[in-house]
DOKOLGU-422034 format. One record per residue: residue number from 1; x negated, y, z of N, C-alpha, C, O in turn. Coordinates in steps of 0.05 Angstrom, whole numbers, plus 5000, padded with zeros to 4 digits. Layout:
N
+------+------+------+------+-------+-------+-------+------+------+------+------+------+------+
! resi ! n.c1 ! n.c2 ! n.c3 ! ca.c1 ! ca.c2 ! ca.c3 ! c.c1 ! c.c2 ! c.c3 ! o.c1 ! o.c2 ! o.c3 !
+------+------+------+------+-------+-------+-------+------+------+------+------+------+------+
!  NUM !    X !    Y !    Z !     X !     Y !     Z !    X !    Y !    Z !    X !    Y !    Z !
...
+------+------+------+------+-------+-------+-------+------+------+------+------+------+------+
// end
This chain:
157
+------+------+------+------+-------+-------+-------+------+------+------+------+------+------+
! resi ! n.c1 ! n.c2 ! n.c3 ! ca.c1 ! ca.c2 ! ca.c3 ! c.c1 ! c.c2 ! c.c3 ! o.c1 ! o.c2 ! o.c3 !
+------+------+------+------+-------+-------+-------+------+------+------+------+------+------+
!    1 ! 4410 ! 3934 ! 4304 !  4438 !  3942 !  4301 ! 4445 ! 3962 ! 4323 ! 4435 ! 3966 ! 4345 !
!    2 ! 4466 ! 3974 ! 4310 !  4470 !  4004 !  4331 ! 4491 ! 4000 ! 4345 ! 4509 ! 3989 ! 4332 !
!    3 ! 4495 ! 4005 ! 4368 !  4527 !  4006 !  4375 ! 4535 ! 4033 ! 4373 ! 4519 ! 4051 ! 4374 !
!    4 ! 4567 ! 4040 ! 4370 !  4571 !  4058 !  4371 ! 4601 ! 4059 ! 4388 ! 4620 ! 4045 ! 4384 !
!    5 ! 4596 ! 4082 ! 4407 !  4611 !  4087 !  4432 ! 4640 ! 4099 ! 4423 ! 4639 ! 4122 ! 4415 !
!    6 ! 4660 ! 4088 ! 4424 !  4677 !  4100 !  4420 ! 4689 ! 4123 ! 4437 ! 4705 ! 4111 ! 4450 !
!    7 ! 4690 ! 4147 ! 4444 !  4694 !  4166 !  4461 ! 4723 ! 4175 ! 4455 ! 4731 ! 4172 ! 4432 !
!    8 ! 4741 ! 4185 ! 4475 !  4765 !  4198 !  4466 ! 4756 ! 4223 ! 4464 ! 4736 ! 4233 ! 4474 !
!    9 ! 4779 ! 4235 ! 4444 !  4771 !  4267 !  4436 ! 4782 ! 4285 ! 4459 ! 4803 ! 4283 ! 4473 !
!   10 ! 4763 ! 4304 ! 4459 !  4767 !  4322 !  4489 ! 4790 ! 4338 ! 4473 ! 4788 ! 4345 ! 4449 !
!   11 ! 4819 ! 4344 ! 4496 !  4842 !  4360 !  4480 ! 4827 ! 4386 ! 4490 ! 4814 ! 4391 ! 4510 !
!   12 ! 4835 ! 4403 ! 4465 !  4820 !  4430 !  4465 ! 4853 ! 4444 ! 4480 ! 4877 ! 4437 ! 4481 !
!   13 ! 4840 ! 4463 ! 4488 !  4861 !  4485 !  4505 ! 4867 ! 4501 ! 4494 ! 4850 ! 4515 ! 4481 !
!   14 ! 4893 ! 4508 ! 4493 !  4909 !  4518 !  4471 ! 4907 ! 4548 ! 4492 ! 4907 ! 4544 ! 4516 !
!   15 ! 4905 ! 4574 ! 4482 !  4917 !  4597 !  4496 ! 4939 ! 4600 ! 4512 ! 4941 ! 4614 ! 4532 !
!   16 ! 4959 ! 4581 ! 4500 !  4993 !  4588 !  4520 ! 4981 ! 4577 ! 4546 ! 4989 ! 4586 ! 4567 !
!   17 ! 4961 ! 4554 ! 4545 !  4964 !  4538 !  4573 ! 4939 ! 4555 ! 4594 ! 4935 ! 4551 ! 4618 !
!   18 ! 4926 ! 4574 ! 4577 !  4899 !  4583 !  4593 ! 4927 ! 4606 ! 4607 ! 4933 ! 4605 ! 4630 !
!   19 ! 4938 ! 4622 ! 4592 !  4963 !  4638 !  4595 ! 4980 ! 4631 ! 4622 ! 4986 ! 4642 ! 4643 !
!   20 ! 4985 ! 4607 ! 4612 !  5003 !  4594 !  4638 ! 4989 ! 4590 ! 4670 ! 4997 ! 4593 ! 4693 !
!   21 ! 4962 ! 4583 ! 4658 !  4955 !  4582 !  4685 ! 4941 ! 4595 ! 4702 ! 4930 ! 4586 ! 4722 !
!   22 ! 4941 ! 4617 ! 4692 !  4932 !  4650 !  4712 ! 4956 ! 4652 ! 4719 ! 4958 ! 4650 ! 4744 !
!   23 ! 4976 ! 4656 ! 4706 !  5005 !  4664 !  4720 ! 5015 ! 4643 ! 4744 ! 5037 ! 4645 ! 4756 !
!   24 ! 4997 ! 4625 ! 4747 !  5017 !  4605 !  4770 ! 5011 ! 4625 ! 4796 ! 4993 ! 4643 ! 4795 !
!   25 ! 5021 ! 4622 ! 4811 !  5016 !  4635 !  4837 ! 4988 ! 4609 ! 4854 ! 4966 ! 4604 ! 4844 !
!   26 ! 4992 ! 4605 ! 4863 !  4970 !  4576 !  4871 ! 4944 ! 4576 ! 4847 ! 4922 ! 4568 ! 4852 !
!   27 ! 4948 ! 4583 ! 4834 !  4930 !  4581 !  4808 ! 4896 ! 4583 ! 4818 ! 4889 ! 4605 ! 4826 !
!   28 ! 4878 ! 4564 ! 4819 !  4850 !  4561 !  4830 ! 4840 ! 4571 ! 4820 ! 4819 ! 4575 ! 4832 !
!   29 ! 4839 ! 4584 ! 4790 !  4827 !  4590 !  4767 ! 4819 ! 4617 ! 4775 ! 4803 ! 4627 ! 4790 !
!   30 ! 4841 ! 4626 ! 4755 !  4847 !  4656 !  4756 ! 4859 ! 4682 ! 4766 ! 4868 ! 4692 ! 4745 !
!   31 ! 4862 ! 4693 ! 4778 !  4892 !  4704 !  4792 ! 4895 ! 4725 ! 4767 ! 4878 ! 4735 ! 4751 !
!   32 ! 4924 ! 4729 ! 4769 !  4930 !  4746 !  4747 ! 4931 ! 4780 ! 4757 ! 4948 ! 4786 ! 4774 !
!   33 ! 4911 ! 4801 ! 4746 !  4906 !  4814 !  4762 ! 4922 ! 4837 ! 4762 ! 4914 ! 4859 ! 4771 !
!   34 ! 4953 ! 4833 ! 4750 !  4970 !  4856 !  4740 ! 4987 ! 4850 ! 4770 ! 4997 ! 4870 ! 4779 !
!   35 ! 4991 ! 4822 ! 4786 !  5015 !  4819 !  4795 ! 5003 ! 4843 ! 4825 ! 4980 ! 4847 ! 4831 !
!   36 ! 5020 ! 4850 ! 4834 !  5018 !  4883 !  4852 ! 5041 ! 4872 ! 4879 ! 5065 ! 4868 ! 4877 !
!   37 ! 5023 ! 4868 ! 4902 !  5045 !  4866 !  4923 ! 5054 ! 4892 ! 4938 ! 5042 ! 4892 ! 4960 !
!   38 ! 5067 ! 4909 ! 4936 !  5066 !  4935 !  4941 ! 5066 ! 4937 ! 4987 ! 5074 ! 4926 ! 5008 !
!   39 ! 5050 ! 4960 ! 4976 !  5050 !  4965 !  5009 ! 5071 ! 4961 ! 5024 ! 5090 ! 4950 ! 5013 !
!   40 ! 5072 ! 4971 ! 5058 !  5094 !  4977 !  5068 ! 5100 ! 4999 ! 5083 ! 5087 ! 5016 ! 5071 !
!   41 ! 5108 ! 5008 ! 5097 !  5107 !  5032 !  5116 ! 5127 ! 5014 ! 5138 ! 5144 ! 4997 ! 5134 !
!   42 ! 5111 ! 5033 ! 5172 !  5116 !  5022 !  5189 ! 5127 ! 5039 ! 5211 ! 5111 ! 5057 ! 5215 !
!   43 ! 5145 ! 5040 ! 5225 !  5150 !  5063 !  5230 ! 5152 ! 5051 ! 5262 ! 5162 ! 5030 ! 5271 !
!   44 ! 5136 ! 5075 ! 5275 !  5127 !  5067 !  5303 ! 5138 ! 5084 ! 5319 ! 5154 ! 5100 ! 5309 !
!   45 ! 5132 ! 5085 ! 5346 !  5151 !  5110 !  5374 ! 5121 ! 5114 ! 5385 ! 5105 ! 5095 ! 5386 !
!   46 ! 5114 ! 5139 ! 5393 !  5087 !  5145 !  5398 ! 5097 ! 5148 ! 5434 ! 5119 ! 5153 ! 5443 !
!   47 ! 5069 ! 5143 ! 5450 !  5081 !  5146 !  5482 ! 5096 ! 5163 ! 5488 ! 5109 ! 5161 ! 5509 !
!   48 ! 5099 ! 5189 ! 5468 !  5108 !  5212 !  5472 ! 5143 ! 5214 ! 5468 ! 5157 ! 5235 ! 5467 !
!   49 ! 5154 ! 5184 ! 5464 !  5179 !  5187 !  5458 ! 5181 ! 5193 ! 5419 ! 5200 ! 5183 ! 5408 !
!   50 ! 5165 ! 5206 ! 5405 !  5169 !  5210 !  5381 ! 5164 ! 5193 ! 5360 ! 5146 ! 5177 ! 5367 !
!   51 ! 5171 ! 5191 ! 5340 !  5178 !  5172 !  5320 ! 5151 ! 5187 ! 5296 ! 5143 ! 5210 ! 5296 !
!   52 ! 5143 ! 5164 ! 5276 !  5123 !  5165 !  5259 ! 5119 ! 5136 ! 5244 ! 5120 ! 5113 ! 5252 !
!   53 ! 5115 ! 5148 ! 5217 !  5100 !  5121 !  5208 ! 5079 ! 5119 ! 5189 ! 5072 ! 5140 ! 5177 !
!   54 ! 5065 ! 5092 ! 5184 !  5049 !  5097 !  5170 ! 5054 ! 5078 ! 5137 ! 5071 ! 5062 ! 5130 !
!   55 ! 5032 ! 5089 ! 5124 !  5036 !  5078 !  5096 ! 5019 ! 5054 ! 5090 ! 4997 ! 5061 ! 5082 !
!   56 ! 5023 ! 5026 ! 5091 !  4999 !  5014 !  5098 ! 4987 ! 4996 ! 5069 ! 5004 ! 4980 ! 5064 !
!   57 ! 4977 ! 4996 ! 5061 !  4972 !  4989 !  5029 ! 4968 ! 4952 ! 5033 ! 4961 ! 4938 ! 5053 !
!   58 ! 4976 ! 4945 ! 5006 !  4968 !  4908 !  5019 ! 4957 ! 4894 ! 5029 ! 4965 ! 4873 ! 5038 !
!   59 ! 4926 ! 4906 ! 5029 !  4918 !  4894 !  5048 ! 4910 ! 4905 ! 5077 ! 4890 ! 4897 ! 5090 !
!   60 ! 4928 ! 4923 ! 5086 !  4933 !  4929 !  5118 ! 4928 ! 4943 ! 5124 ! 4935 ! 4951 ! 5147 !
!   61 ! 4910 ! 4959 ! 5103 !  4901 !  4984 !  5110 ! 4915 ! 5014 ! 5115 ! 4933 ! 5018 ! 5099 !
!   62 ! 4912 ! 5028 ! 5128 !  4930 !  5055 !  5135 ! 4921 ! 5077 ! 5114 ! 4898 ! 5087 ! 5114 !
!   63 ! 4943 ! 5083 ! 5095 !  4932 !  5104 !  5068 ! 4953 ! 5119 ! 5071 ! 4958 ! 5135 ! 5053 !
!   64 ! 4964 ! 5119 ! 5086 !  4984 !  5160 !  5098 ! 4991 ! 5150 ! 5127 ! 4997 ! 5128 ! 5136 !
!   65 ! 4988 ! 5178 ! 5139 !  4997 !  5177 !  5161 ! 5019 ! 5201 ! 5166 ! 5009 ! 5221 ! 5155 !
!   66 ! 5042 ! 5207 ! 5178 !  5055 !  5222 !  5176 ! 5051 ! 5237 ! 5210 ! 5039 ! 5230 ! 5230 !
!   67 ! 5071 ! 5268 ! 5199 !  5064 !  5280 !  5229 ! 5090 ! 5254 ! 5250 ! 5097 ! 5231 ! 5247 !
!   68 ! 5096 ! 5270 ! 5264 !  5115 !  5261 !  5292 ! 5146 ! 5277 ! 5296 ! 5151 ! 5301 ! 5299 !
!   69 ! 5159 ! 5259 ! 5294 !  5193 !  5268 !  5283 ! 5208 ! 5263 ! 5312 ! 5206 ! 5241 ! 5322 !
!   70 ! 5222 ! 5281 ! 5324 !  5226 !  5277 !  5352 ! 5257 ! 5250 ! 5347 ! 5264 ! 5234 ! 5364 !
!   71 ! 5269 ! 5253 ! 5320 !  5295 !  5230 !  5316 ! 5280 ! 5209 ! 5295 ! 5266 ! 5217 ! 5276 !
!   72 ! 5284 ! 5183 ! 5300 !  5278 !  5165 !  5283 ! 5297 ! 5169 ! 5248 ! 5290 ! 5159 ! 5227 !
!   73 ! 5323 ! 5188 ! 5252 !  5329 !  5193 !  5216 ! 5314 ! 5205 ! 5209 ! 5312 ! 5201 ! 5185 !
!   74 ! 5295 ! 5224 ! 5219 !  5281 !  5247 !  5206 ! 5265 ! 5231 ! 5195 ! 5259 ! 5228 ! 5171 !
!   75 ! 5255 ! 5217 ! 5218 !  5225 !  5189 !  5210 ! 5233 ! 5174 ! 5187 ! 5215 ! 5161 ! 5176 !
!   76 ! 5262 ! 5172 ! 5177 !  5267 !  5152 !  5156 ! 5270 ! 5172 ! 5127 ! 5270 ! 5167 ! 5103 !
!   77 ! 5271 ! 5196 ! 5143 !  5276 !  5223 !  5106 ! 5246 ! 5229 ! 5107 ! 5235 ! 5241 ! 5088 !
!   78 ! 5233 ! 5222 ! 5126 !  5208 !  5231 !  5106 ! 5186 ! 5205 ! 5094 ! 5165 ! 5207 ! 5083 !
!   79 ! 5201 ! 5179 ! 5102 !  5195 !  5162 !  5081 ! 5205 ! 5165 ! 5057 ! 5193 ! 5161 ! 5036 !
!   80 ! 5231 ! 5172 ! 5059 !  5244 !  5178 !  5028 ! 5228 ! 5197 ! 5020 ! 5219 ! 5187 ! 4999 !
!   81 ! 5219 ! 5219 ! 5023 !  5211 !  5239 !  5005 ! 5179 ! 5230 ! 5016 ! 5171 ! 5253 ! 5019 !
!   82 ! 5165 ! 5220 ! 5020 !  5144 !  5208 !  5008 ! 5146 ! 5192 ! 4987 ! 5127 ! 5186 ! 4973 !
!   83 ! 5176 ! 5180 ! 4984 !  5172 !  5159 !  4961 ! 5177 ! 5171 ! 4937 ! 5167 ! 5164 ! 4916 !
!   84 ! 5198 ! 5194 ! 4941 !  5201 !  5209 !  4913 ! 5175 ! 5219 ! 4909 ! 5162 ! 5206 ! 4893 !
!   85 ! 5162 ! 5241 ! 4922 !  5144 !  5257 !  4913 ! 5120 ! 5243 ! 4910 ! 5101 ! 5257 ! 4901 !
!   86 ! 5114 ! 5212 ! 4915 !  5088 !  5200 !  4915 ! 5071 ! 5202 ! 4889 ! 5047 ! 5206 ! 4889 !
!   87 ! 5089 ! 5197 ! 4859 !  5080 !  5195 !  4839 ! 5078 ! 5228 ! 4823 ! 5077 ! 5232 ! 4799 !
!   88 ! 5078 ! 5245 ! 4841 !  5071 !  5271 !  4824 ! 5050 ! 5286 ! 4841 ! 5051 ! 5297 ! 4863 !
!   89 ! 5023 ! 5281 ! 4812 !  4999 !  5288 !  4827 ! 4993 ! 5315 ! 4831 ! 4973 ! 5320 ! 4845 !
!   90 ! 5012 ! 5340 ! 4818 !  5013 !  5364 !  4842 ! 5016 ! 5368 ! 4873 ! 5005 ! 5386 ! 4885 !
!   91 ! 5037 ! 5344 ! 4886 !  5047 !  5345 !  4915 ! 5024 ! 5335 ! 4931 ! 5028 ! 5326 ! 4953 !
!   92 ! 4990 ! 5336 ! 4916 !  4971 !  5325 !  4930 ! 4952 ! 5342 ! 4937 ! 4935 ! 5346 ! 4920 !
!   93 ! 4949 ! 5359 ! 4962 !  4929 !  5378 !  4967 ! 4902 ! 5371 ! 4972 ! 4898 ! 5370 ! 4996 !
!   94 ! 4882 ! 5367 ! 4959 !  4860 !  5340 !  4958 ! 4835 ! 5368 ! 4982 ! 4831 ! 5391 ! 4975 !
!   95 ! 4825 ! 5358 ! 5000 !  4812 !  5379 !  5016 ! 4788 ! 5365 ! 5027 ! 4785 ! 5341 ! 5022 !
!   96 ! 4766 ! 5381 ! 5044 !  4738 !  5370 !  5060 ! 4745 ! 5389 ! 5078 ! 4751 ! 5412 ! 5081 !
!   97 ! 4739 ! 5365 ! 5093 !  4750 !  5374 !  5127 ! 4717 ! 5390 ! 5136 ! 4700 ! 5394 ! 5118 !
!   98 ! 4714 ! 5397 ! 5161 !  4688 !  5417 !  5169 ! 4663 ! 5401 ! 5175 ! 4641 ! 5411 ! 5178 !
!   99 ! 4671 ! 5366 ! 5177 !  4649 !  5360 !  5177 ! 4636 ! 5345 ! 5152 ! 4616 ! 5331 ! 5153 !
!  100 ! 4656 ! 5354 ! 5125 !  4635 !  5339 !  5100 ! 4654 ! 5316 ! 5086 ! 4654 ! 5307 ! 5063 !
!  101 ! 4673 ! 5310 ! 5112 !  4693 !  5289 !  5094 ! 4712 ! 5302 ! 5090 ! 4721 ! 5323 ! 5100 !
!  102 ! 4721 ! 5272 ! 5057 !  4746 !  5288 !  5040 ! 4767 ! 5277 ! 5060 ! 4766 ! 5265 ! 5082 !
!  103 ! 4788 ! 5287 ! 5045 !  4813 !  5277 !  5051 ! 4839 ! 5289 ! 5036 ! 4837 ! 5308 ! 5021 !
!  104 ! 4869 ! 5274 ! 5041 !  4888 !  5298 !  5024 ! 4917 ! 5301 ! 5038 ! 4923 ! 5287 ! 5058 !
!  105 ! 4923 ! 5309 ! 5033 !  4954 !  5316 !  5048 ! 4973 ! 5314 ! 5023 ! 4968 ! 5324 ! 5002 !
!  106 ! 4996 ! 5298 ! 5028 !  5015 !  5309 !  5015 ! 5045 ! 5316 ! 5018 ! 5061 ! 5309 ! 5035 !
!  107 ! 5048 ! 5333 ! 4997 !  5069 !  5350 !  5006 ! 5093 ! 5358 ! 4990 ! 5092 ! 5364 ! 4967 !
!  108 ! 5116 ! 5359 ! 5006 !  5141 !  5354 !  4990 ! 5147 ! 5378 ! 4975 ! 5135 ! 5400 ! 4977 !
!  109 ! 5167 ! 5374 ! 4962 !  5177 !  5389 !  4943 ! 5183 ! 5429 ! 4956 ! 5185 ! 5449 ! 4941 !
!  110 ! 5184 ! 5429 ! 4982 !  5186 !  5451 !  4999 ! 5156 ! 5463 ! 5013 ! 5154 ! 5482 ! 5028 !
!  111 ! 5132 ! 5446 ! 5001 !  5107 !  5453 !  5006 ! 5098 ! 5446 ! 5039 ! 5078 ! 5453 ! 5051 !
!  112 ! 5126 ! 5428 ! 5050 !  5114 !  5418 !  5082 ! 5103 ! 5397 ! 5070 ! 5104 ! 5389 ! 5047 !
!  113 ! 5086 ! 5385 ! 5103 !  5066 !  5368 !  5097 ! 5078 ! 5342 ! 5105 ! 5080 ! 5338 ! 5130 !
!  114 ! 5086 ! 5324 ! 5090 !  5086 !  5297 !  5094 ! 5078 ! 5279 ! 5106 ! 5092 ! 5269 ! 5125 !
!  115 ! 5052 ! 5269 ! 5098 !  5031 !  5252 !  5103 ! 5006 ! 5261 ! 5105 ! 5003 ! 5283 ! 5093 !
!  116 ! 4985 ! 5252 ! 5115 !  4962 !  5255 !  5113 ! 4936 ! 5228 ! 5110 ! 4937 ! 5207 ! 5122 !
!  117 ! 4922 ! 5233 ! 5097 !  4907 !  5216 !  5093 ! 4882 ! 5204 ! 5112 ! 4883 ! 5215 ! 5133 !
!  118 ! 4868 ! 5192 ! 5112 !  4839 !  5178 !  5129 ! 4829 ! 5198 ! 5113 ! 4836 ! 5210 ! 5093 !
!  119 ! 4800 ! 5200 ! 5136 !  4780 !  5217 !  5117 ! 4764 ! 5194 ! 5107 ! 4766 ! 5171 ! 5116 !
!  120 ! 4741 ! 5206 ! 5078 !  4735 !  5191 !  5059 ! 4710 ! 5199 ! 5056 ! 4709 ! 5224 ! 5060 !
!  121 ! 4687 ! 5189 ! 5051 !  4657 !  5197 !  5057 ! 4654 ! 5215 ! 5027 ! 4638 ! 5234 ! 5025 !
!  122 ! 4677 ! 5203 ! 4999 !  4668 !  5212 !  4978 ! 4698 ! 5217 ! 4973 ! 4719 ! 5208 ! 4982 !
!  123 ! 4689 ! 5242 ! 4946 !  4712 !  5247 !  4933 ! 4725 ! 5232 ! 4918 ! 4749 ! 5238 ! 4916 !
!  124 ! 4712 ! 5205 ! 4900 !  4718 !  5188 !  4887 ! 4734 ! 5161 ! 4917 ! 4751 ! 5143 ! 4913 !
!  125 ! 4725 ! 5165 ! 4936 !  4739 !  5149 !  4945 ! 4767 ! 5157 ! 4959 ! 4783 ! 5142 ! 4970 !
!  126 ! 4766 ! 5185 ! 4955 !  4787 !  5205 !  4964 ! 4808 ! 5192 ! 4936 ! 4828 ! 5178 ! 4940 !
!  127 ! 4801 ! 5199 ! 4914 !  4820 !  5199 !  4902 ! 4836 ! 5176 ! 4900 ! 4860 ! 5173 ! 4896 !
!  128 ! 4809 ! 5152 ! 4905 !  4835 !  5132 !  4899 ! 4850 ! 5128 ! 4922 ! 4872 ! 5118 ! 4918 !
!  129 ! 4844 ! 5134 ! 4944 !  4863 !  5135 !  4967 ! 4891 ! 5141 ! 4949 ! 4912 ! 5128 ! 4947 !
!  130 ! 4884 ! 5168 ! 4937 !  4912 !  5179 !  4929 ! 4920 ! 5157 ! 4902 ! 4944 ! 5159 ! 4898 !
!  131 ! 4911 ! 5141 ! 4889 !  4916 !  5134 !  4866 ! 4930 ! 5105 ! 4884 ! 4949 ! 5095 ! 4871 !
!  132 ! 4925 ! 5094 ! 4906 !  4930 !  5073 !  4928 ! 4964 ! 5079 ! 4928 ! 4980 ! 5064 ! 4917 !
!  133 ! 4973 ! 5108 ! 4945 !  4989 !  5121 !  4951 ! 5015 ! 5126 ! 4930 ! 5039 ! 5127 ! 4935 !
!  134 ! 5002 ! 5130 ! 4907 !  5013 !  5129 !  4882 ! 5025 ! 5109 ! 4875 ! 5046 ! 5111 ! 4861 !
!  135 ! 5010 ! 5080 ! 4886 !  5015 !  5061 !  4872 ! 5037 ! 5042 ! 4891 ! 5056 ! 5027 ! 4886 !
!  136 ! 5024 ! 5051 ! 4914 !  5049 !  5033 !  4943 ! 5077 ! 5043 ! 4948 ! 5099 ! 5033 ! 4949 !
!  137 ! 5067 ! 5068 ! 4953 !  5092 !  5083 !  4966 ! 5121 ! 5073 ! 4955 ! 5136 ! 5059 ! 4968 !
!  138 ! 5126 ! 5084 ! 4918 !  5149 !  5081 !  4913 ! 5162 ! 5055 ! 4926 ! 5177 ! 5058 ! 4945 !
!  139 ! 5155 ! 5028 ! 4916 !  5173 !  5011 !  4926 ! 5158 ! 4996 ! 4945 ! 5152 ! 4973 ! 4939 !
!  140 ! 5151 ! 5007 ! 4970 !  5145 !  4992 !  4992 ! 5164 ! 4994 ! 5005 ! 5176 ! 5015 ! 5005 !
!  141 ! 5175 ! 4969 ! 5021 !  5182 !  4960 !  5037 ! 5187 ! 4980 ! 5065 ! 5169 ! 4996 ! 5069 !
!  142 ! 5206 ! 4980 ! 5080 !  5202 !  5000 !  5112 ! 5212 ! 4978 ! 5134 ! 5232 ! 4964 ! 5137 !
!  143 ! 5180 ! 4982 ! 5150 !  5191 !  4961 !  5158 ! 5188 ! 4965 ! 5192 ! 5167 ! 4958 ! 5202 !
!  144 ! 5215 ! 4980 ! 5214 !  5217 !  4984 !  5227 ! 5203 ! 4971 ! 5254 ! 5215 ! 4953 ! 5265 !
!  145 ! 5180 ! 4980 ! 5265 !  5171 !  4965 !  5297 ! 5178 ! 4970 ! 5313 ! 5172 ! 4955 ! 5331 !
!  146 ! 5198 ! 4997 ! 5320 !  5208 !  5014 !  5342 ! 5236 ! 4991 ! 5343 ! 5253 ! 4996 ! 5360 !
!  147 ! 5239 ! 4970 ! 5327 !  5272 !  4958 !  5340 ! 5249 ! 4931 ! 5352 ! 5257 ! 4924 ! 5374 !
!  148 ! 5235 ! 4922 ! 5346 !  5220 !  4899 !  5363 ! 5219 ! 4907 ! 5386 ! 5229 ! 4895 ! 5406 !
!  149 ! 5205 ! 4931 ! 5385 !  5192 !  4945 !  5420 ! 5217 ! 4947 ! 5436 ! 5218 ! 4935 ! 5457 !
!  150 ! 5242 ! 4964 ! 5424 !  5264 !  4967 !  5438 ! 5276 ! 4942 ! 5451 ! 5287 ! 4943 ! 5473 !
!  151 ! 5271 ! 4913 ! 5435 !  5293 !  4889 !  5440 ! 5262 ! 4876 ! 5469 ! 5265 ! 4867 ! 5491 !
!  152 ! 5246 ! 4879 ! 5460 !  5221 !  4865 !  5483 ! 5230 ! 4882 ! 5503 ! 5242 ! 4869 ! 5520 !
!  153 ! 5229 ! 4909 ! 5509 !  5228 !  4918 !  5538 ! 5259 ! 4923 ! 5547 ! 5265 ! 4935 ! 5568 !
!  154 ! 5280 ! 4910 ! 5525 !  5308 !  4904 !  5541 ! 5298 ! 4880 ! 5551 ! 5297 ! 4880 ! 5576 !
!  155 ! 5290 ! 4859 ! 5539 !  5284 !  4832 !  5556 ! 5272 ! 4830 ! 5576 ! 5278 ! 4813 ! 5593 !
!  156 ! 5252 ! 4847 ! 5578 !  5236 !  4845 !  5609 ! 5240 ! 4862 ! 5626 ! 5225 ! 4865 ! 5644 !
!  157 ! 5267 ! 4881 ! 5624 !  5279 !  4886 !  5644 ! 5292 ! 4877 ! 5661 ! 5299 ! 4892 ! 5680 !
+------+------+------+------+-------+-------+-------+------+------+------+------+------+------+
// end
């Protein structure tokens, strides 16, 4: 005589719930690879008294660097017009510097230079720098360090 095991039936997984659970944030599984934490830009005081910032992509990395603005508004209009001009891939002067690396500059609507980029061993990694730039700039975040520095060295005076 045979026995026979009664087993419960395994619930099969419906799509909505495989759906649901890439989208959790915490999610162990899967991460959902559309969700985009956008960069930030940081805007620093160089020893020289002058104002600058950079473009820093999510994960920390520096993907524009701007020149040096002797007023911190100037330092804040040329985040704005990095953020307008970021998504139009004419304002991107894509170049190889003299020793072999790429790099690109870009540049506003008046043909001055904005930002500038890291150099890049390859052209393909040049571009996505710019496709990075493309993708942060508009709605990153500005997120001032020149008012930290200012409030620390009122305190330890």
């Amino acid at each position: 005589m045979s026995r026979h095991v009664h087993q419960k039936p395994v619930p099969q997984r419906r799509q909505c719930d495989i759906i649901r659970k890439r989208n959790l944030p915490n999610s162990s599984t899967t991460r959902n690879e559309d969700t985009h934490m956008p960069g930030k830009f940081e805007i620093k005081k160089a020893k020289n008294g002058q104002f600058f910032f950079h473009l820093m992509a999510s994960n920390g990395e520096i993907i524009l660097a701007s020149e040096q603005y002797k007023a911190k508004p100037s330092c804040k209009n040329g985040i704005a017009s990095v953020q307008r001009n970021a998504g139009n891939d004419a304002r991107y002067e894509r170049k190889t510097g003299k020793s072999g690396k790429f790099f690109f500059v870009l540049k506003a609507g008046n043909h001055e230079i904005i930002g500038n980029s890291e150099q890049y061993d390859t052209e393909k990694n040049r571009d996505k720098g710019i496709e990075s730039v493309k993708k942060n700039a508009p709605d990153a975040k500005v997120v001032d360090l020149t008012a930290a520095t200012a409030r620390t060295s009122a305190a330890s005076a």
